[in-house]
C-alpha positions as a Python dict, from the first residue, in 0.01 Angstrom:
ca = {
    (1, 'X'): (0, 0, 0),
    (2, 'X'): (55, -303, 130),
    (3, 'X'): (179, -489, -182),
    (4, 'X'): (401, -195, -238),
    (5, 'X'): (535, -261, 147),
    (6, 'X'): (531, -646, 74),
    (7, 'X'): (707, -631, -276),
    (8, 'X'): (961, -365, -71),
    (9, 'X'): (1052, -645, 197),
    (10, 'X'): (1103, -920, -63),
    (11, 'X'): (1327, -695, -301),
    (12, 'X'): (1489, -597, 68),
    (13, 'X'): (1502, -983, 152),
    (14, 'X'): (1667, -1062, -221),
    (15, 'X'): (1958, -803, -186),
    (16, 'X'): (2097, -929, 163),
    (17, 'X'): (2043, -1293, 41),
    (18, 'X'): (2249, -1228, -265),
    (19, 'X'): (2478, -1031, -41),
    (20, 'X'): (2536, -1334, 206),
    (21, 'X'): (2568, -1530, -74),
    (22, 'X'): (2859, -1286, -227),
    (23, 'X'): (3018, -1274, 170),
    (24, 'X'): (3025, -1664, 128),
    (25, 'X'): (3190, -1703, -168),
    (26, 'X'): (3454, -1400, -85),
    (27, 'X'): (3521, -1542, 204),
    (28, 'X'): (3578, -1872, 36),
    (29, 'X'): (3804, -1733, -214),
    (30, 'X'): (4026, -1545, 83),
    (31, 'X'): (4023, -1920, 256),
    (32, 'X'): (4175, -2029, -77),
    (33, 'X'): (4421, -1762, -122),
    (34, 'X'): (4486, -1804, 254),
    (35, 'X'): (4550, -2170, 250),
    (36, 'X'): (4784, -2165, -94),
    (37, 'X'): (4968, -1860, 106),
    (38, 'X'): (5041, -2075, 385),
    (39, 'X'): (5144, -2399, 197),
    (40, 'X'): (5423, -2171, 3),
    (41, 'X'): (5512, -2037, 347),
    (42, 'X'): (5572, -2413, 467),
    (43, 'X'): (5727, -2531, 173),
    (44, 'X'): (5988, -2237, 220),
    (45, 'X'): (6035, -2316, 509),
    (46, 'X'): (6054, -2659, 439),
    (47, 'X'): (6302, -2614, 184),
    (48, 'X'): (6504, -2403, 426),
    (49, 'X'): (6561, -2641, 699),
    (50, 'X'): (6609, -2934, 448),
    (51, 'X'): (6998, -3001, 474),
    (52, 'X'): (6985, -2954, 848),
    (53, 'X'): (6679, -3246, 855),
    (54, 'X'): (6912, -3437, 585),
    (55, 'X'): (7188, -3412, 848),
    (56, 'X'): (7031, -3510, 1180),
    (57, 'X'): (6812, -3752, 1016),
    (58, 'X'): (7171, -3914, 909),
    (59, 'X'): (7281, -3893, 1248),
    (60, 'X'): (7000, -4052, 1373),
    (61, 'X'): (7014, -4339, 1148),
    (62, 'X'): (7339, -4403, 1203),
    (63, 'X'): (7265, -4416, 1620),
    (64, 'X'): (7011, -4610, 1540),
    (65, 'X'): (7216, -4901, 1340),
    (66, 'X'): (7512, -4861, 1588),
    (67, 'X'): (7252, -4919, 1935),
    (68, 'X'): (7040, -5199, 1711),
    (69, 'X'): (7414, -5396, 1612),
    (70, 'X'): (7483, -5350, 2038),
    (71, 'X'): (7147, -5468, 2102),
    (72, 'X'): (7188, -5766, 1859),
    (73, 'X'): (7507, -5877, 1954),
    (74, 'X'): (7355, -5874, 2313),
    (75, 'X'): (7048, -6053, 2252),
    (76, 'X'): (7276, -6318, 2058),
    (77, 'X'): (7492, -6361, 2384),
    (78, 'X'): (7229, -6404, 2616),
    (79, 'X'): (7033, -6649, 2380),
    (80, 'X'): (7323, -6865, 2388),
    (81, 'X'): (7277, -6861, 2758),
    (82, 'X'): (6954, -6927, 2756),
    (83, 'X'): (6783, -7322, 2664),
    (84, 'X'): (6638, -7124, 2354),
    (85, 'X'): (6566, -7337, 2019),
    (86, 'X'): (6714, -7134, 1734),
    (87, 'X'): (6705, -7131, 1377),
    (88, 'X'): (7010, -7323, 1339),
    (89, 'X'): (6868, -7571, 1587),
    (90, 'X'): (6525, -7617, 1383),
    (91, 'X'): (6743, -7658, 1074),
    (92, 'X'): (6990, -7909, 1211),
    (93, 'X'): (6717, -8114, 1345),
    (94, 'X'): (6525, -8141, 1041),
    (95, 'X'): (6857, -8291, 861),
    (96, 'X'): (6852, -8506, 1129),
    (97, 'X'): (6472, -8635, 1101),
    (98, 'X'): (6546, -8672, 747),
    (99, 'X'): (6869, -8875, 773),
    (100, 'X'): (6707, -9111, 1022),
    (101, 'X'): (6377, -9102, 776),
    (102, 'X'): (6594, -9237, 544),
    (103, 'X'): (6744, -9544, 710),
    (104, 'X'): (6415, -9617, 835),
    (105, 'X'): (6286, -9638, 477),
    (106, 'X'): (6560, -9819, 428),
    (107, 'X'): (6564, -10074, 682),
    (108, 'X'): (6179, -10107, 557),
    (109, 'X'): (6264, -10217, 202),
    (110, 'X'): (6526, -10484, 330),
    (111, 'X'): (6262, -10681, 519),
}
C-alpha cells in the first residue's frame, strides 16, 4: 500500500506542477495581451493630443528663440562693458602677430 500511496502523491505532485506551470504561462500570455492593450491605448492617445503638442511645442520654441535673442543681445552689451577678450579680439591680434612676424623676418634677411 504504500507504493500505491507513494505513486498517488507523485501523480498528485505532477498535476499541480504542470498546473503552475500552465498558471505561468497564462498569466504570461494575459501580461502580453495586457501590455500590447495598453501601448494601443497610448498611442491613441498619443495620436489624439498630437496637434495640440505640435502647437505648444511651436509656441514654446518660438519663446524660447525670442528670450535666447534678448538674452544674447544682453550678454553682447554687457561684454562690451566688461575688459573681456573676444573672438574678434583673438582674431585681430593674430593679424597683428603675423604682420609684425613679417617685418621681423624681414628686417632679419636685410642684415
Amino acid at each position: 500500500m504504500e507504493k500505491t500511496g507513494a505513486k498517488l502523491n507523485v501523480e498528485s505532485l505532477k498535476r499541480e506542477l504542470r498546473r503552475v506551470v500552465l498558471a505561468g504561462v497564462g498569466a504570461a500570455v494575459l501580461a502580453k495581451e495586457g501590455a500590447v492593450d495598453l501601448a494601443k491605448k497610448w498611442v491613441a492617445k498619443g495620436e489624439a493630443i498630437e496637434p495640440d503638442l505640435r502647437k505648444a511645442f511651436k509656441k514654446v520654441t518660438e519663446k524660447r528663440a525670442t528670450v535666447t535673442d534678448k538674452a544674447g543681445r544682453g550678454f553682447r552689451k554687457a561684454i562690451g562693458y566688461l575688459p573681456v577678450v573676444t573672438k574678434n579680439d583673438l582674431a585681430e591680434l593674430v593679424k597683428r602677430i603675423d604682420s609684425l612676424s613679417e617685418k621681423v623676418e624681414s628686417l632679419r634677411r636685410k642684415k
